[in-house]
N, C-alpha and C positions, 0 to 999 in steps of 0.2 A: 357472812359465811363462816361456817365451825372452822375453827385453826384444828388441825391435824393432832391428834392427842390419844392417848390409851387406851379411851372408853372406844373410837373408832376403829381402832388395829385390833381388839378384842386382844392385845398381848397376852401371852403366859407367862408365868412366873416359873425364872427359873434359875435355878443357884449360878453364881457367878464363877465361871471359868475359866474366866479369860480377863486381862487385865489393860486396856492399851493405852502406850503413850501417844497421843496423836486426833484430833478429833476432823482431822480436814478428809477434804473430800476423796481422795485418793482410798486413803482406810475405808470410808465407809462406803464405797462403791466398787470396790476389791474383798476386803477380810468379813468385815460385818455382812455383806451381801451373802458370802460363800459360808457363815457360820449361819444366817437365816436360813441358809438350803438345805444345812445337814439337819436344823430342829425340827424342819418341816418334815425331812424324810426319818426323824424319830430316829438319827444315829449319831446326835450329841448330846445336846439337851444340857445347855447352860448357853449362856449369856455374859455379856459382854460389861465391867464396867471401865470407861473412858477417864482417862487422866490429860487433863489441858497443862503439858509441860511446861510452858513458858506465859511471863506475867500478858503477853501480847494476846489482845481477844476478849472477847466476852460470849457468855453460854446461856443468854439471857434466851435466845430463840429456842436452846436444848430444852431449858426449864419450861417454856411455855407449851412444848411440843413433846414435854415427858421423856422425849429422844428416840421418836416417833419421824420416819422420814418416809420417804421414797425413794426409788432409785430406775431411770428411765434408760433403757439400754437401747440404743438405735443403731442399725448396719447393716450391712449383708452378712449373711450366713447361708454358705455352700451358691454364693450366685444371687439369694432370693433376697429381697428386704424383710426384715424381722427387727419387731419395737415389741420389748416387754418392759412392763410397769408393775413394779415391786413394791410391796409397803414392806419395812424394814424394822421388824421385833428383837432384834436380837441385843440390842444394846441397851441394859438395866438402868444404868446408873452415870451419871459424869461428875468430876469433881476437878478444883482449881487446886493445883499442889499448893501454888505460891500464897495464896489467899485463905487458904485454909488444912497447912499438913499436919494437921492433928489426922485431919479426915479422911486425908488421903492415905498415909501411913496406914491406917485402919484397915484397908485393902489387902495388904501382906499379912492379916491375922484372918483373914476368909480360907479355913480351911480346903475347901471345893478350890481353890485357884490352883491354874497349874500352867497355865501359858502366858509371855509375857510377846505382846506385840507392840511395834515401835514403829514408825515412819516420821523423825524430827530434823530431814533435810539430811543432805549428805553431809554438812557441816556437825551432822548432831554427835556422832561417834568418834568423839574427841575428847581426851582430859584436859581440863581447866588446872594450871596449876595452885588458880587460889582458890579452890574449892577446900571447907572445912566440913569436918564429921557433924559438926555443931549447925550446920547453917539448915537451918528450916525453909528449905528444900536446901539442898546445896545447886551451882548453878545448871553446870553442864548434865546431861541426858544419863552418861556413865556414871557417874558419882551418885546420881538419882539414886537409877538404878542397883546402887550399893547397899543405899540407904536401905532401902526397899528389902533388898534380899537379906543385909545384916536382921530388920526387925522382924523378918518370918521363920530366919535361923531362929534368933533368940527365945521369939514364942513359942516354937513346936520343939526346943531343946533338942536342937540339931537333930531332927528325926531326918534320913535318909529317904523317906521315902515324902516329903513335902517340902524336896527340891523343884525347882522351876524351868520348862522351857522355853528359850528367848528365844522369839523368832522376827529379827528386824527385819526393815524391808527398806529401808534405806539405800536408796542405790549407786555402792560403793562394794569396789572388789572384796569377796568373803567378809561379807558383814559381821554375820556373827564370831566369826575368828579376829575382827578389830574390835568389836566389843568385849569379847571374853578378855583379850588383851588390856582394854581400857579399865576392864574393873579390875583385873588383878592390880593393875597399876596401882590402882585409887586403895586398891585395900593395904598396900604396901605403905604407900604415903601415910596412909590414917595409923599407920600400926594394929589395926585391929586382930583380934585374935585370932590365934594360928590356926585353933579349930573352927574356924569361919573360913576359911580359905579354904582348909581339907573339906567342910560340906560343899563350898560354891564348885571346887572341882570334882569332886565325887558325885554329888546328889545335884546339881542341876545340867542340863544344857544348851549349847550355843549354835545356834542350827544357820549355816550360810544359806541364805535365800536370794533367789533372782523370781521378779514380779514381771508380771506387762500385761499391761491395760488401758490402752487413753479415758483417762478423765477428761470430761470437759468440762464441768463443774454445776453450777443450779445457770438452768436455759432463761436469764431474766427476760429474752425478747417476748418467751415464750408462756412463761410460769402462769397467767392473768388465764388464760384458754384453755392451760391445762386443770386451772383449779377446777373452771366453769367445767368444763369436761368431767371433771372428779366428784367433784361437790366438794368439795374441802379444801382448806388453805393449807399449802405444805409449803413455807420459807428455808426447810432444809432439803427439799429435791437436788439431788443428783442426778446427771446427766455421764452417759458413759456407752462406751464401745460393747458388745454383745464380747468380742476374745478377751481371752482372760487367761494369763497362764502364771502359776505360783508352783516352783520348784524349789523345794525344800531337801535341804543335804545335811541327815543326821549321822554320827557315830552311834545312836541307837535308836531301834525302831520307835516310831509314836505314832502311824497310822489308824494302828488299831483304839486305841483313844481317839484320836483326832482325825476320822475318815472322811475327810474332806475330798480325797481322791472320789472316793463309793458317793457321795452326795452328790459330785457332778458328772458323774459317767453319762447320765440323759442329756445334759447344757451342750448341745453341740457349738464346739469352738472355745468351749473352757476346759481347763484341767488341772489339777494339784498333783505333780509327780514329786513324791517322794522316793529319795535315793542316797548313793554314798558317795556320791561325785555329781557336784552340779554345773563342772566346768563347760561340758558338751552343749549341756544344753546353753548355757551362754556363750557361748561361741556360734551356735546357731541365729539366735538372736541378734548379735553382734553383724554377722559376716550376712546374713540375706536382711533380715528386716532394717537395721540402721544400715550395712552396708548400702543395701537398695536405693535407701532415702537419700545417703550421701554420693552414691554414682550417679543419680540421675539430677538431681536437683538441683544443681546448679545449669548442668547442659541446659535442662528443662526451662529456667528462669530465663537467661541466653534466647533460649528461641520463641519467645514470648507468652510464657505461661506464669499465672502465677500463686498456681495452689497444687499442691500434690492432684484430687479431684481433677484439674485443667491437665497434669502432664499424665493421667493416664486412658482419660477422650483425647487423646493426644497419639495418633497409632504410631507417628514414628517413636515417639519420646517411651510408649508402650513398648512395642517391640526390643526397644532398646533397652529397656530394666528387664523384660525377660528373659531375652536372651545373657544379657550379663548373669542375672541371676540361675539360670540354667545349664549355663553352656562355663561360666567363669568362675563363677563361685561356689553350687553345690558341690561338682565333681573332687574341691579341694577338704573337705569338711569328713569327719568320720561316724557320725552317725548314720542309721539304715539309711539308704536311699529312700526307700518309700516315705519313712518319718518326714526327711528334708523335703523332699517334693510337697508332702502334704501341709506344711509348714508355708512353705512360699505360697501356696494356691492361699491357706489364710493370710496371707501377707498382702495380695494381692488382692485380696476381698477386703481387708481395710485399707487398705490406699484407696478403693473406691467408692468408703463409705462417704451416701449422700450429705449426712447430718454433721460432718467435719471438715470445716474450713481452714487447713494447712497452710498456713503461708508458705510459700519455699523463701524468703527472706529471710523468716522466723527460723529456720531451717540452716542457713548458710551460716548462722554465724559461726566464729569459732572452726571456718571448715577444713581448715589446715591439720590442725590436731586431730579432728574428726575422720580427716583422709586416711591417715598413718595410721587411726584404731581400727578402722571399721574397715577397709577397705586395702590398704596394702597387705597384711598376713594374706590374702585370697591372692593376691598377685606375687608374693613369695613364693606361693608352695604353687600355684600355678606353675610358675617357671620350673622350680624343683622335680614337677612331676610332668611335663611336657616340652620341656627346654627351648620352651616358646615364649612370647610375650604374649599375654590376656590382651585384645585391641581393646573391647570393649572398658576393662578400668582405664587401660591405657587412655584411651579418649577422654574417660572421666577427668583424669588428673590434668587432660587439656584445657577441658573447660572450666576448670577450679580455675587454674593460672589465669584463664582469658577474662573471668569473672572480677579476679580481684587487681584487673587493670584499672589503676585509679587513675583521673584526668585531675581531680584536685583534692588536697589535704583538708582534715579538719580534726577540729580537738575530739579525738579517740573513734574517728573513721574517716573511711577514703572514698570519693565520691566514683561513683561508676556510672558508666551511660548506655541503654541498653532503647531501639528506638528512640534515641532523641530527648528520653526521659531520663535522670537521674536516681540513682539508686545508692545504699549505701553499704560500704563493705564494712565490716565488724570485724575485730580477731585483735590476738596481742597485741602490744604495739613494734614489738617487734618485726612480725609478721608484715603487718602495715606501713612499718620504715623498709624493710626490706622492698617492697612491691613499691612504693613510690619512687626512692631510688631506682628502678632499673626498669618504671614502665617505657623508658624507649632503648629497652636493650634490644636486639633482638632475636629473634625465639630460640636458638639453641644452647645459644651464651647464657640466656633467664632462666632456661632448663638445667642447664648446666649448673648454674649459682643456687638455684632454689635446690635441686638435689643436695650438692653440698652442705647444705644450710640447715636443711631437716633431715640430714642422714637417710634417708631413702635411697634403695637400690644399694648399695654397699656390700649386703649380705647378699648377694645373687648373681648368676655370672653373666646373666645378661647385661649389666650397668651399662653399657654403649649404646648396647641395641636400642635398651628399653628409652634412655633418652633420644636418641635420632628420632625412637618413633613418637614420642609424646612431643619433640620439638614440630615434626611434622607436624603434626596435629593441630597444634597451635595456630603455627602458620596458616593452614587451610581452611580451621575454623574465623582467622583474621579477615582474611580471605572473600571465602563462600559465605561462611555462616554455619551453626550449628546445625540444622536441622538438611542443608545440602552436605557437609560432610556425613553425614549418619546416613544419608541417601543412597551416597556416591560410593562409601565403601563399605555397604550392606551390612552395619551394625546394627539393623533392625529385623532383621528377617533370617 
């Protein structure tokens, strides 16, 4: 069977505009896919070359495959099932910095570039302090990146207008404001010159970005049916969710170059909103779609479920994220109503996409921290603005407690028993000595001790109430069971 290659995608040729660090699957089933949309709809028209930032990896299948892919999007949209299948033109060129940065440097002398994309883990936007000017590549991602921007200052003799915009996507608070931070760093330590500094803050910029997309990456169960299907062998397919949202927050416009907005106005359930504040909408994010996942998930696990999928054929466990997410958490949030409504309704279309199997284990880890981001701020300002307790988080934060009742210890988790079956808790170890210690506390006094512990409820004037009633809750889930307490005090309906 023909491997997947250039003479089959009929590629065009087209100057290089874009420059990314990052070649995994997230990139190219998020940015590459949305930069293949706008060439197609003839409102970019440049191409992508890929930079493999670290020595880990080989690009042996790029090279066989010209960097020629696919990209297989499966879910609901609006209710319906919807599977599109993409071949993926947009990416010119890949190069190894480590192995070869004669070549890569080369890249910052390509006049046409004007965009810098990143996705090198959240670990990646950090300075190394033994990073040198001299190292071919130097290590960390910033320092690269220095590199990179010193050698297209020095080519284009600090011309202002062949400054760069960096659009990570790394996800970590205001990315591109810890990256602008990291380079100035780096440019401080290297000493390098002061008219380098005045171009990189004058002539380029640093744009905060929030992404969301499930990748699931190349479908190996599947890949062998789809060739036959295809005719063609494609070993770099990607596998991904139909929603797609990339919000971009500049201090100056760049739409109009980069109308990635205007390419996907037809993609029902993707969207590129550029703005001058990206906080809202990650707050949105934050407080329905992972709040969602962390209110219900653990109850969910508890009453015998054990994939996202399972808890929302699930009408109690259903009812019960809806009404959380309706009744608890929209109301607290400042964007349009309608916006937020519409937002949940896709949120709720991918929790019930066919084609992804969630664990909720995979899901619990870490759920303590998790609580306190995602899901207490909703029951703060809940209170603030109804001088009530939320039942619904309320309840949640019952069944986190009753989940991470561990019956026996082990090196770096606590074993949980749910049916008779064993299960395992995850989280600091902190967290995990706390909860062994005091699993035969009981429920008001554990409520009592865990509030203290994580600073929860402190800022709010409920603090008494709100523990009686999550201590209740405990107890009754001890009790009954998750899925009779949700019954008995109508948190589904």
């Amino acid at each position: 069977m023909e491997l997947l290659n250039r003479n089959y995608t009929h590629a065009k040729k087209r100057p290089v505009k874009i420059v990314q660090f990052g070649e995994g699957n997230f990139l190219r089933a998020f940015v590459d896919y949305m930069v293949d949309i706008a060439n197609e709809e003839n409102m970019f028209d440049g191409s992508i070359a890929i930079v493999k930032p670290i020595s880990y990896g080989k690009l042996d299948l790029f090279e066989k495959q010209e960097c020629q892919y696919s990209v297989l999007l499966r879910g609901l949209v609006d209710k319906e099932e919807y599977i599109e299948k993409r071949m993926i033109t947009s990416i010119d060129s890949i190069y190894d910095c480590t192995a070869d940065y004669t070549s890569y440097l080369s890249l910052a002398r390509i006049e046409t570039v004007k965009y810098i994309v990143s996705n090198t883990t959240e670990a990646g936007i950090k300075c190394d302090e033994n990073d040198k000017f001299e190292d071919k590549p130097a290590k960390s991602y910033p320092a690269k990146l220095t590199q990179f921007l010193y050698e297209r200052a020095e080519t284009f003799n600090y011309d202002y207008t062949k400054g760069l915009v960096m659009l990570p996507v790394e996800l970590i608070d205001n990315n591109g404001d810890e990256l602008k931070k990291c380079v100035y760093e780096t440019i401080d330590k290297w000493n390098l010159k002061p008219e380098f500094k005045k171009w990189v803050k004058e002539s380029c910029i640093f744009a905060n970005t929030l992404v969301d997309r499930i990748v699931t990456g190349y479908p190996k169960n599947e890949s062998e049916a789809i060739w036959q299907q295809e005719g063609v062998q494609d070993e770099l397919m990607v596998a991904a969710e139909p929603f797609a949202l990339w919000v971009i927050e500049s201090d100056k416009p760049i739409n109009e170059e980069f109308p990635l907005d205007k390419a996907l106005e037809n993609k029902k359930g993707m969207s590129v909103i550029f703005t001058d504040n990206h906080k809202p909408y990650k707050q949105r994010k934050v407080r329905i779609l992972n709040g969602a996942h962390t209110s219900f998930s653990l109850a969910s696990y508890l009453s015998g479920n054990d994939t996202v999928l399972d808890s929302m054929n699930d009408p109690i466990i259903f009812g019960f994220m809806n009404k959380t997410i309706n009744e608890e958490i929209i109301p607290t949030l400042d964007l349009p109503r309608e916006d937020l409504l519409d937002f949940a309704n896709q949120v709720e279309g991918r929790f019930k996409n066919p084609f992804i199997r969630h664990e909720l284990l995979s899901i619990s880890l870490n759920s303590v921290s998790k609580w306190k981001a995602r899901c207490y701020p909703s029951v703060k300002q809940y209170i603030e603005k109804n001088h009530e307790i939320p039942k619904r988080l309320s309840f949640s934060l019952a069944a986190l407690i009753c989940f991470y009742h561990g019956v026996r210890k082990e090196t770096g988790y606590l074993v949980g028993i749910r049916n008779e079956n064993e299960y395992k808790i995850q989280d600091d170890q902190d967290i995990l000595d706390f909860f062994y210690e005091n699993k035969d506390t009981e429920s008001l006094e554990l409520v009592k001790c865990f509030v203290n512990k994580t600073n929860l409820f402190n800022d709010v004037e409920l603090k008494d109430e709100s523990i009686n009633q999550i201590s209740k809750y405990v107890t009754d889930i001890k009790l009954k069971g998750i899925t009779e307490c949700i019954k008995e005090d109508k948190l589904h309906e």
